[in-house]
Structure formats: C-alpha cells, structure tokens
VMD Tcl script that draws the C-alpha trace (Angstrom):
set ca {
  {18.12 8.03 -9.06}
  {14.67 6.92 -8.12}
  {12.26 7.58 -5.25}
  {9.58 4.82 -4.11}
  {6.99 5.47 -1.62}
  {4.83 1.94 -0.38}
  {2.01 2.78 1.59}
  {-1.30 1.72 3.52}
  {-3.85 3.11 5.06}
  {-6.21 2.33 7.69}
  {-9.79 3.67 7.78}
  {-12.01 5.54 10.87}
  {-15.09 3.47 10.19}
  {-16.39 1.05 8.00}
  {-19.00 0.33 5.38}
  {-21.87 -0.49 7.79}
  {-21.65 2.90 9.38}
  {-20.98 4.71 6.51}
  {-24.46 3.44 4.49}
  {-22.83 4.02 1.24}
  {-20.23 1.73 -0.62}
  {-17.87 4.51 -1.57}
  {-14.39 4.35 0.09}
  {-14.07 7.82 0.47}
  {-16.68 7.69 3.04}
  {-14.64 5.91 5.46}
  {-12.12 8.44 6.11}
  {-8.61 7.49 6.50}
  {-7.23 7.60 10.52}
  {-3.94 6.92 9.40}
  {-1.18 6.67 6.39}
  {1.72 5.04 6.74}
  {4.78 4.86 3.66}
  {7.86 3.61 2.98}
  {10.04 6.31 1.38}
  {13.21 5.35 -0.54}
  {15.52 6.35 -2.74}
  {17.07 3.31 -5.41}
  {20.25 3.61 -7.42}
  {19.96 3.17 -10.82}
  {20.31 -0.60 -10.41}
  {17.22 0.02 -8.28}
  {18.98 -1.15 -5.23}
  {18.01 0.66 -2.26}
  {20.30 3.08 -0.90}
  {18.00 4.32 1.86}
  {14.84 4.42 3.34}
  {12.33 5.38 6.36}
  {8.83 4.45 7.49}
  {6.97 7.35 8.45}
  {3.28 7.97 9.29}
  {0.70 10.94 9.48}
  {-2.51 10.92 11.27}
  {-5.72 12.32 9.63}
  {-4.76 16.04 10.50}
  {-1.17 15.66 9.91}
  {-1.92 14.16 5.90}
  {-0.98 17.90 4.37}
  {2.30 16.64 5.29}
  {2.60 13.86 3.75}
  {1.85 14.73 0.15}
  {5.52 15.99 -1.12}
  {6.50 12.35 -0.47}
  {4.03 11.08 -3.02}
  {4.70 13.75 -5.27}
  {8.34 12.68 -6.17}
  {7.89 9.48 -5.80}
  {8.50 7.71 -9.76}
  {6.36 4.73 -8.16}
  {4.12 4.39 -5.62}
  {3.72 0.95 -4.62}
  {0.22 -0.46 -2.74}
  {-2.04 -3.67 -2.44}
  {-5.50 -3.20 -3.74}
  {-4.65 0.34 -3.54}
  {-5.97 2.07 -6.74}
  {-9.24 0.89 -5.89}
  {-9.61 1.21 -2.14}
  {-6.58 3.32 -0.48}
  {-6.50 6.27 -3.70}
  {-10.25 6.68 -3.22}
  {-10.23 6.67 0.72}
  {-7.76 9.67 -0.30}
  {-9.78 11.74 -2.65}
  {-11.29 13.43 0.14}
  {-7.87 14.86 1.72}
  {-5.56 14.71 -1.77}
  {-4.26 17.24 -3.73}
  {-6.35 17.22 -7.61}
  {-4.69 15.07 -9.69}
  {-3.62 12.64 -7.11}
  {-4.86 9.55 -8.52}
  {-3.30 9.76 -11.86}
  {0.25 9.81 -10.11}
  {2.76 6.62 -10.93}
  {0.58 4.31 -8.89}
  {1.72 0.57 -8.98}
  {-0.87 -1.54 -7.65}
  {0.10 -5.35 -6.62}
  {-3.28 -6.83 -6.55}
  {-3.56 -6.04 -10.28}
  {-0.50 -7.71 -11.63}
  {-1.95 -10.45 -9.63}
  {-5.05 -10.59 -10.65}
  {-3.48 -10.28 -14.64}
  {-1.28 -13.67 -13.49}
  {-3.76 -15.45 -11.89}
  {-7.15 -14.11 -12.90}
  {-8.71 -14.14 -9.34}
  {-7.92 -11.66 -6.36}
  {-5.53 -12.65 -3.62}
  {-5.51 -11.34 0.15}
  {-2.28 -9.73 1.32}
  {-2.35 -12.02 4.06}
  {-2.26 -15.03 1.60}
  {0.91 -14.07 -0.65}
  {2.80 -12.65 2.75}
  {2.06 -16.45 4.12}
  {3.57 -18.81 1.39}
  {6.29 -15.59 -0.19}
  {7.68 -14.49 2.70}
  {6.71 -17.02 5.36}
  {5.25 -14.18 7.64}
  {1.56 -12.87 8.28}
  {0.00 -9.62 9.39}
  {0.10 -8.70 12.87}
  {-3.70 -7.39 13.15}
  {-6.93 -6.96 10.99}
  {-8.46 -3.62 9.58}
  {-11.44 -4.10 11.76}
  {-9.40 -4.02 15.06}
  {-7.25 -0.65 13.24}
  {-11.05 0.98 13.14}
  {-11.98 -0.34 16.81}
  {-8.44 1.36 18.21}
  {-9.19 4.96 16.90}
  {-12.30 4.76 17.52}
  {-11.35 4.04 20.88}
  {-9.37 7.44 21.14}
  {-6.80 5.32 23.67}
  {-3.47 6.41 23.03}
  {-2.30 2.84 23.66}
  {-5.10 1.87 21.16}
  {-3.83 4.00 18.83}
  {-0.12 2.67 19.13}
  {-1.35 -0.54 18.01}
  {-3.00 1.17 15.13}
  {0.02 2.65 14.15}
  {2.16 -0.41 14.98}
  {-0.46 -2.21 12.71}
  {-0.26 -0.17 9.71}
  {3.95 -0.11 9.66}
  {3.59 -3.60 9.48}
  {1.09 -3.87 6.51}
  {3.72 -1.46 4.35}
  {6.73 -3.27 6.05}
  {4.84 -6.87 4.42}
  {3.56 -4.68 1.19}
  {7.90 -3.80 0.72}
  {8.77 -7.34 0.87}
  {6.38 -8.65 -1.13}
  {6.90 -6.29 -3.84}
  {10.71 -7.07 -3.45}
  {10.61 -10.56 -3.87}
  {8.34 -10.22 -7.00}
  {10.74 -7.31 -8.55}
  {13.85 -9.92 -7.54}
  {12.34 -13.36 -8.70}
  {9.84 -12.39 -10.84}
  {7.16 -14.67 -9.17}
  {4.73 -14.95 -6.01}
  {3.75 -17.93 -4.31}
  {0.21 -18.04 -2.26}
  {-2.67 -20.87 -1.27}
  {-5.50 -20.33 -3.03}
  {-9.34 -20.06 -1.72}
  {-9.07 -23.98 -3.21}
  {-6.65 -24.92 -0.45}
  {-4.11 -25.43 -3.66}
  {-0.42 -24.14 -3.66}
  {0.05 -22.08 -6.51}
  {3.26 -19.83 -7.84}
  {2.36 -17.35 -10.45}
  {4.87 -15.07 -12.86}
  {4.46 -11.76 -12.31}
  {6.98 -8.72 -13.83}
  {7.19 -5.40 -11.09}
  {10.25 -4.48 -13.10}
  {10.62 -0.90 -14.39}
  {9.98 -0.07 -18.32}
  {14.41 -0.08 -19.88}
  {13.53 3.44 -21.57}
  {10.89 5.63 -19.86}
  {10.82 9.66 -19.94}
  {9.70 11.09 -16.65}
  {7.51 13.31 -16.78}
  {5.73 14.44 -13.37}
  {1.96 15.27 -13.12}
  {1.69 18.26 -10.81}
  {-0.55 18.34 -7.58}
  {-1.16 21.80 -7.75}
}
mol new
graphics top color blue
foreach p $ca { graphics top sphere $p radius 0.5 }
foreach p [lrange $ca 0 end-1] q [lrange $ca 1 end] { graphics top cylinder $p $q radius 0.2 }
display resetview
C-alpha cells in the first residue's frame, strides 16, 4: 500500500512587500493536498482534497508524514521553504517529488505549470498567485472562497499532470520559443525500495 499527498500553496504577500527574496517570508495563507492511498499497482483506490488555512496547518502535518511521496511543482524550492516557518524539523528532507525538476533534467529549461497543463491535459489554471494574495488580503470571505477554489484547482492540475507523466512517461508543453515540444520524463517508483520514514518529531 502507498500513500501520496500533491499539494500547493498560496502565499499572504509577495516579494515586494516582503524586501527580502526568501520564500519563507511570504507566509503561506493556505495549503491545499491531495491525499491518496495506491494499490500496489499504484492505482488509486481513494482519495480527498482537503485544505488548512494558516492557523489550521498543525493539522495538516500527519498527512505529509505518511505520505511515501509527496508530489509538487517547483515545490522543493518555493512551497518547502514558504513552510519552514510553520513545519515540523526535518520536514524538508521528507519523500518530496518535485515535477519542475524532472523537467528541467528532460528539457534543460524551466516550464510554467500553466504551460504543461495547456498542451498535456488541454486545460489551464483558473486564477493567478497574485489574485490568491489580493483575496486574503482582502479578508472577504467570498474572496477567500476563490482563494481556496484557486488553490484545489492548482493540486487538482498538479494530480493530472503527474498522472499522465507516471502513465505515458512523457509531457507535452509550448515552449517560451512558441515551439511544440514533448519531452520523456520517468515519475515511476524505484522496483525495490526499503521504506524507511524520517520522523517529524
């Protein structure tokens, strides 16, 4: 049996106001995952999308904790650090599977989300990060049901995408060259591994 957990984030504020470059600056309004457990085919058997505001993130962390993989987009180097501030110790040397790398291995360039989710799945996001900052910094509940209706989507794209490349072994996207391009990528999990779980505590 395996667990998954695909996330995203979305941040309170952004560079600008923070004056510093450091992610963990921004503060995180909101996480939202994918949890799921796989049979040993790695089929999923089920799954839910849940999210946690800022003060409800000490209840998300079980959830990362037994997940084998946990599945982002450019999310070693942006989400895990936006986390350091909130995280258990240890969090960022969990079984974090980041998309953007195995990308940028194939390809040797960075790719937006936005880009792969267009030509893979024939779908786009449903918002930008700097509206997700405008509607909690608006405090408007109906704001902040966007936000949240925002950042399901992102992990609901982040899922598919990930799919496709574990099923065909490839992602298509446009390039910043205006040139179609289909690269070989491999999400699939090691034949032999020995799991052994890093405690957050």
């Amino acid at each position: 049996m395996t667990f998954e957990v695909i996330f995203d984030l979305e941040t309170k504020s952004w560079f600008t106001e923070t004056g510093t470059s450091d992610p963990k600056d921004l503060g995180a309004s909101l996480v939202s995952l994918y949890r799921r457990r796989l049979n040993d085919s790695h089929e999923e058997i089920e799954g839910e999308m849940l999210s946690f505001w800022e003060s409800d993130l000490d209840q998300m962390w079980k959830y990362f904790l037994e997940a084998d993989r946990i599945i982002g987009f450019n999310s070693i180097d942006f989400d895990v650090r936006v986390l350091e501030r909130y995280a258990p110790r240890d969090f960022a040397k969990l079984p974090h599977f980041d998309i953007i790398q195995h990308v940028k291995n194939a390809f040797g360039h960075r790719v937006s989300l936005n880009a792969i989710a267009k030509d893979t799945l024939g779908d786009t996001k449903i918002d930008s990060g700097a509206n997700a900052v405008m509607y909690w910094q608006s405090g408007d509940p109906d704001k902040l049901a966007l936000l949240k209706k925002y950042c399901e989507a992102d992990v609901d794209i982040t899922k598919r995408i990930y799919d496709y490349g574990l099923r065909t072994k490839k992602l298509k996207f446009t390039d910043k060259w205006n040139t179609p391009r289909v690269i070989d990528i491999d999400f699939s999990y090691p034949e032999t591994t020995s799991s052994v779980q890093t405690s957050l505590f």
